[in-house]
N, C-alpha and C positions, 0 to 999 in steps of 0.2 A: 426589562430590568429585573424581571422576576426567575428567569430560566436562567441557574448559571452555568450550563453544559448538562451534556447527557452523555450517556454510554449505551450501546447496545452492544447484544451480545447474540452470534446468532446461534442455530439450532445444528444440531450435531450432523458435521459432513459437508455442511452449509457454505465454511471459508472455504474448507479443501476443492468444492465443486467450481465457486468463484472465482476465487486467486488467478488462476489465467487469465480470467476475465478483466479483472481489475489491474492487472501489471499490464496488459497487452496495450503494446503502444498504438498512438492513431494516428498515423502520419508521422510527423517530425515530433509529436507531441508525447510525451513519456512519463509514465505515473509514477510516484511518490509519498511515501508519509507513512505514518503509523497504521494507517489505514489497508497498507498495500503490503501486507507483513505477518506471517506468521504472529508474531508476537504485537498485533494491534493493539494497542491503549496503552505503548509504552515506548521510551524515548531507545531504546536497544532495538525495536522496531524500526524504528523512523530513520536511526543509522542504516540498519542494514538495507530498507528497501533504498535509499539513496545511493547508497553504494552500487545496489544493484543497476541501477536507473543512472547514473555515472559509466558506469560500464559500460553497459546498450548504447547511451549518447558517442562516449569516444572509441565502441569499436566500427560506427559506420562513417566516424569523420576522417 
């Protein structure tokens, strides 16, 4: 009841090194959210990684 969210923010080069990592699907399984986004901790993020992740899904169906 006492934590009401947190932010991290990581260390320079840190997302750019990641990001592959983090979008990279796993099986049929495909990542998502603000989290998976240049622009993490914001809602123009969470659009664009979905969009991307819509994509992947309907270009192997």
């Amino acid at each position: 009841p006492w934590a009401l969210g947190a932010h991290s923010i990581g260390t320079r080069g840190q997302m750019t090194d990641l990001m592959p990592h983090l979008i990279a699907p796993e099986g049929r399984i495909h990542f998502a959210g603000e989290h998976a986004s240049a622009y993490h901790g914001w809602i123009q993020g969470a659009i664009e990684s979905g969009n991307r992740a819509a994509k992947e899904v309907n270009s192997i169906t």
